[in-house]
N, C-alpha and C positions, 0 to 999 in steps of 0.2 A: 596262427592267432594274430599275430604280428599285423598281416595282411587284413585282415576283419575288425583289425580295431577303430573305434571311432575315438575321436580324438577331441570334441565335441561333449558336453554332459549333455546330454539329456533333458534333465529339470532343472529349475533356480532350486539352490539349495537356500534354506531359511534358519537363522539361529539367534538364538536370544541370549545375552549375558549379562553378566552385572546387574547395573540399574536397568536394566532395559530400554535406557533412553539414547544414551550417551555413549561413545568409541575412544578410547584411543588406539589409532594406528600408527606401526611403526613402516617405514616407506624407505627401501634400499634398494639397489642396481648391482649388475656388473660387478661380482664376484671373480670372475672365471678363473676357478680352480684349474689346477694345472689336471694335464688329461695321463699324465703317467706318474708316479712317485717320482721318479729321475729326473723329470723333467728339465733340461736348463733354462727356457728361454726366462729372456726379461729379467725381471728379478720374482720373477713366479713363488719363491719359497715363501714370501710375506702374506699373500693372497689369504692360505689358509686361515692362519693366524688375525689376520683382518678381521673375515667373517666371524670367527670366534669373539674378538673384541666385541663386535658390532651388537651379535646377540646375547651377548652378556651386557649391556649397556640396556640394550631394548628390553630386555628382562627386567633389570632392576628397575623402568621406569613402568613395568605391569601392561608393558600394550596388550591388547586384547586380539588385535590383529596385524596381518603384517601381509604390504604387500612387497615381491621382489618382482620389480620389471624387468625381467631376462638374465640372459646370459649367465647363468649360474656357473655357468662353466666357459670351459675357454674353447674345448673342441668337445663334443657330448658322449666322453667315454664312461663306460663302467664306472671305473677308478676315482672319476672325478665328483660323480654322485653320491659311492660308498663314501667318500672324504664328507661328502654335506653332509651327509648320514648320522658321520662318526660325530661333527661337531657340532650338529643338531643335539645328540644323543649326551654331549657332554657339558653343551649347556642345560637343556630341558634333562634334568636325570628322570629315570624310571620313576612313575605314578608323576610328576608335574605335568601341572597345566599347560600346555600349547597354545599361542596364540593361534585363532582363524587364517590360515594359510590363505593367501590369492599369488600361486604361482604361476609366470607366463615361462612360456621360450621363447631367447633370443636369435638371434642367427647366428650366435656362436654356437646356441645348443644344438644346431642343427650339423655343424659341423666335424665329419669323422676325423678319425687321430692324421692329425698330419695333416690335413687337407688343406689350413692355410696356406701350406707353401707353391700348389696349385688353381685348384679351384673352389671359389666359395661358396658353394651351392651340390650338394649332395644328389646324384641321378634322380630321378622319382622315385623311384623303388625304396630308395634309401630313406624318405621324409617317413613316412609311414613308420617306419623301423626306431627313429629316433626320436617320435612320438610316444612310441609304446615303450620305450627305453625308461625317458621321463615320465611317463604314468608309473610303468612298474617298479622305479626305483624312489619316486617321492611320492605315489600314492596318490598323485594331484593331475586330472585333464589339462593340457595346456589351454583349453578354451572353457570358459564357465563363467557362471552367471549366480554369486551370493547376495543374497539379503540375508544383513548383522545389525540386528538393532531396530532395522527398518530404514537403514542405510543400502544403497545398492551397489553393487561391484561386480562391471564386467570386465573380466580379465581376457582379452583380446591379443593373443601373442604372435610372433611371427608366423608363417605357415609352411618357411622355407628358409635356407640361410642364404639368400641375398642380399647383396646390401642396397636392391634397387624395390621399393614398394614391395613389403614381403605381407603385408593386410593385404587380400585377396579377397578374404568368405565378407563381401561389403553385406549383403543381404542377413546373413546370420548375426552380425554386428549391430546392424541397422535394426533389427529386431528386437533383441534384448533392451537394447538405449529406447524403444518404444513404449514395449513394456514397462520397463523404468521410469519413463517420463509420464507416463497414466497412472502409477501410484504416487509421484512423488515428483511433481511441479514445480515444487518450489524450493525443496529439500537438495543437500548435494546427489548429485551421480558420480560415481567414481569408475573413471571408466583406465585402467593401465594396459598400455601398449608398450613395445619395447621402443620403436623407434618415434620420434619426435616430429609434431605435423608441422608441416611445411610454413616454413612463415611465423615462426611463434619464438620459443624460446629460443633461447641462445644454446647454438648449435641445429638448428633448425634449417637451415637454407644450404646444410650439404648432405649426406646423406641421409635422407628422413622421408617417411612415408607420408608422399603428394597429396594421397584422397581423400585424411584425413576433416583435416579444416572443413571442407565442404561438407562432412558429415556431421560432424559437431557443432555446424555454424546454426542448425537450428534446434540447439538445447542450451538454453544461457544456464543451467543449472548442471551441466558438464563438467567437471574438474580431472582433466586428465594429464595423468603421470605418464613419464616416460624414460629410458635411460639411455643407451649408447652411445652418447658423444664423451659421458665421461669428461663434458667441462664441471669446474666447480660451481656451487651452489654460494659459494661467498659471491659471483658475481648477480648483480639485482637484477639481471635479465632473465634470472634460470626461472621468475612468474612470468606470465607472459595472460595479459585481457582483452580480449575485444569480443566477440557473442559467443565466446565462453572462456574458463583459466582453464590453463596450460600449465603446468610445471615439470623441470626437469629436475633428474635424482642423482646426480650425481654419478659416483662409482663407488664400490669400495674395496676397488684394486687399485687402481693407477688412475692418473689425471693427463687429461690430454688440453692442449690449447689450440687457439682458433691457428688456423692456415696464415702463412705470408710473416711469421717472425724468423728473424735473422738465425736461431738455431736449434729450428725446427718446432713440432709440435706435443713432444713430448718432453714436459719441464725437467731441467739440468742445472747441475752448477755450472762454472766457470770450464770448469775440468771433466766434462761430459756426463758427470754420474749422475744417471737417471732413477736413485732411488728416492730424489725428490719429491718427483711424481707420485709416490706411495707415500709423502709423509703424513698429509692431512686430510682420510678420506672421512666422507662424511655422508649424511642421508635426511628425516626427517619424522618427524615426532608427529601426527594432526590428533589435534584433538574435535571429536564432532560433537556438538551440543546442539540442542532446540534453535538457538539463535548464531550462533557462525563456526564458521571452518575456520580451527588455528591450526597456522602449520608453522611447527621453529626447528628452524635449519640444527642441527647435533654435530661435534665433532665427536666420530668413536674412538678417533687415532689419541684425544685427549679426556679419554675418560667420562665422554656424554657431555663436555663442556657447550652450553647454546651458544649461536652466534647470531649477530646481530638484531631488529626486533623481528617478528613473530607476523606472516603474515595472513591477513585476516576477511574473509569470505561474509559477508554478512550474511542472516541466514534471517528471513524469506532472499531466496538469491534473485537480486532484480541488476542486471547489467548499466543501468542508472546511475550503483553505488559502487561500480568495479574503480578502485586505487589503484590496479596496477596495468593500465594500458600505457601502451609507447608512449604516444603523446604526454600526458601527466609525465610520467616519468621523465622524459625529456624535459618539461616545463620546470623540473622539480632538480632538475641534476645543478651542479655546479663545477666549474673549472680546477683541477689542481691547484697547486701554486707550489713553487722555492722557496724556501725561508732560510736565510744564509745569518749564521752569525758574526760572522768575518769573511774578509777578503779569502780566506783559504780554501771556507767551502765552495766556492764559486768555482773552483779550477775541475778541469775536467783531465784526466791521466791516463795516457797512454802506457803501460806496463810492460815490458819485455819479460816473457814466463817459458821458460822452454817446459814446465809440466803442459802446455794447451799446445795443440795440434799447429794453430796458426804462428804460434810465439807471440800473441801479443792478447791482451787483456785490457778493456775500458771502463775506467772506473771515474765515478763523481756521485752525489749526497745525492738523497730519495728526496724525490715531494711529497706535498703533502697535501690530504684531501682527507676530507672528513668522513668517507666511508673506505677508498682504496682509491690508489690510483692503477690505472689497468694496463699502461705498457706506455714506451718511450719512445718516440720519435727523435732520429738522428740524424742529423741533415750534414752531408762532407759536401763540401768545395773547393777543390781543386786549387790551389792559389794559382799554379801556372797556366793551366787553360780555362778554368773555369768551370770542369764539365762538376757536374753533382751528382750525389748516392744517395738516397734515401733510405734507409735500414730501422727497423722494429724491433723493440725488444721487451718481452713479456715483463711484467714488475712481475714478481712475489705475491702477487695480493691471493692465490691460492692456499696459504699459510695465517694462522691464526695470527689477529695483529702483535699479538707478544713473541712473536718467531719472524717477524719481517724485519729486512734491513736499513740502517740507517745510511748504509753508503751503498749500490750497487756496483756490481762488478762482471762482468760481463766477458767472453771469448769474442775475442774482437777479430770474424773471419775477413782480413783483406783482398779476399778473393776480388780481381779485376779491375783494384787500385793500384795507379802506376806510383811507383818510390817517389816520395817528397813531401811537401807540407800542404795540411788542410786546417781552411776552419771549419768548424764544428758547431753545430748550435744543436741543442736539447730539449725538446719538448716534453711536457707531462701529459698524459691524456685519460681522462677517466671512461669506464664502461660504455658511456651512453655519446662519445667521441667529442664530449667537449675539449678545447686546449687549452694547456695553461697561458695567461696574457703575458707571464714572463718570462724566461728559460734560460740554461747555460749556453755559454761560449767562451769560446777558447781554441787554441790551436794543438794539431798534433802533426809530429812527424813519422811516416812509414820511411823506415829503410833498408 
């Protein structure tokens, strides 16, 4: 059976709720449930308990639908779908109403137990298998095509667990977005894929499906979600406009950051402990109405608390009235800035900690910017020969602003610094890479 299954619906399926005019969707990622009970890695044990939060949050605000852009799991066993099952089952109890399910697989779901540790892509034999895996244990095609409301939603998931172009069926995709576009011109399309097209949001320009963009570039009335980068949603890149929007969903397991910081890409304190990264995850609320697409970012980790404002789709959608393309954005950004109120905050401190791997620790007061500031540039200078390090370091701004620090502090890894005295200078830099015009300095000694 396994073998004959199509994996594909068949027909657009059609449903009408509520008022019949109007949606709200709840919109979340990257769950990935551990694939054994026992499981150790990561900090897996919180994952469960996440998605629980998450759908008790989207509950109490009544969404009507709900998409998940992949990865529901972490490798696509049994075990990890019965866990969705159970906490499906223990939020929606027996006779409640369910939200309109649009579930995709990610490349994780394609993945058999273990298999991260060699290869990430399942024989062929195997894709078919954990297709009919996810049909038979969530009841949902990983590929299909609803109309809710007279909203449309193609749900376009991987077709493989690669992590290079895993959208393959262009043709089947191309079709449905056809369809869609000859009832509803002007109205949103809501098109979820797991991985993020090329060129758009942030986290877009490393592992993300290439063929996208050029297929969506001729439907401005597109709004496509995506998830696996697992960057935050607090940063203003995660919309993304040019002849169509783009938005990424965040995760609601762990949090990853962009490549090229000083210690690494999975957010940590000082003292390597990366259950950071699971402190603030988050997703999205839209609401569709006759005249715009609102979409306001949620934290679930704090109770459903929104953040920041609400961002908004006008609805006849004419790409004329698009707010959020680079450019604008860019136009509209502003530079950090320090604000010292004595001589004291200005110093920047070199700390000897023997709890951190390197022994040593750099700390000096946050900037400030009126949305977040995005990571810090650290400039060493060598006093004796001059040579220079340039080093990166992610701020906090992944963390609700009542949870961010007034001082950072940072594992200061000396790796390939020779023993002696540097100065030091300190940049702020927001999202959109403007710098702040003033910064710390000050000296430190390695020894």
């Amino acid at each position: 059976m396994q073998e004959d299954f199509d994996p594909y619906e068949k027909e657009i399926k059609y449903y009408t709720i509520g008022d019949k005019t109007t949606l709200k969707v709840g919109i979340i990622s990257d769950s990935q449930i551990i694939p054994e009970e026992n499981s150790p890695n990561f900090f897996y044990q919180i994952f469960s308990q996440n998605l629980k939060n998450t759908l008790e949050v989207l509950k109490s605000q009544n969404i009507q639908a709900l998409i998940f852009a992949g990865d529901l799991t972490d490798s696509g066993t049994p075990y990890a779908y019965d866990t969705i099952n159970k906490i499906f089952d223990e939020v929606y109890k027996e006779g409640e109403k369910r939200p309109i399910f649009n579930f995709i697989m990610g490349n994780h779901d394609y993945w058999l137990k273990y298999m991260v540790n060699n290869k990430f892509c399942p024989v062929p034999g195997d894709i078919r298998q954990m297709q009919f895996l996810f049909y038979d244990k969530l009841k949902e095609k990983p590929f299909s095509h609803k109309v809710i409301n007279g909203y449309h939603f193609i749900n376009w998931g991987c077709e493989n667990g690669s992590m290079d172009d895993p959208n393959q069926n262009v043709e089947w995709a191309e079709n449905q977005i056809k369809i869609a576009y000859e009832n509803s011109k002007t109205k949103p399309i809501i098109v979820t894929t797991h991985f993020n097209a090329k060129g758009t949001v942030i986290g877009s320009n490393g592992y993300c499906a290439k063929n996208l963009r050029e297929i969506f570039n001729n439907y401005p009335n597109i709004i496509h979600f995506s998830g696996h980068s697992h960057y935050s949603l607090i940063d203003e890149r995660s919309i993304w406009q040019g002849k169509f929007t783009s938005v990424q969903t965040q995760s609601i397991s762990y949090l990853e950051l962009e490549h090229g910081f000083e210690n690494g890409i999975i957010p940590c304190n000082e003292y390597g402990n990366n259950k950071m990264a699971g402190q603030n995850y988050m997703g999205i609320i839209m609401d569709l109405t006759n005249n715009k697409c609102e979409m306001q970012r949620i934290s679930f980790a704090d109770k459903g608390i929104p953040y920041g404002k609400p961002w908004i789709v006008d609805v006849p959608i004419d790409i004329n009235n698009f707010k959020y393309t680079l450019e604008k954005r860019i136009n509209e950004s502003i530079p950090p800035i320090f604000k010292f109120n004595n001589e004291e905050e200005k110093k920047i401190i070199l700390e000897k900690d023997d709890k951190i791997k390197s022994g040593y620790a750099i700390k000096f007061i946050s900037a400030f910017h009126e949305s977040f500031v995005h990571k810090y540039r650290v400039v060493l200078k060598n006093i004796k020969n001059n040579k220079i390090k340039e080093i990166f370091y992610p701020s906090d701004h992944f963390l609700l602003p009542k949870d961010r620090k007034s001082i950072m502090r940072y594992q200061f890894n000396n790796t390939g610094l020779e023993k002696g005295e540097y100065n030091v200078k300190i940049y702020a830099v927001e999202s959109f890479g403007k710098e702040s015009e003033n910064h710390l300095e000050g000296s430190i000694t390695i020894d």
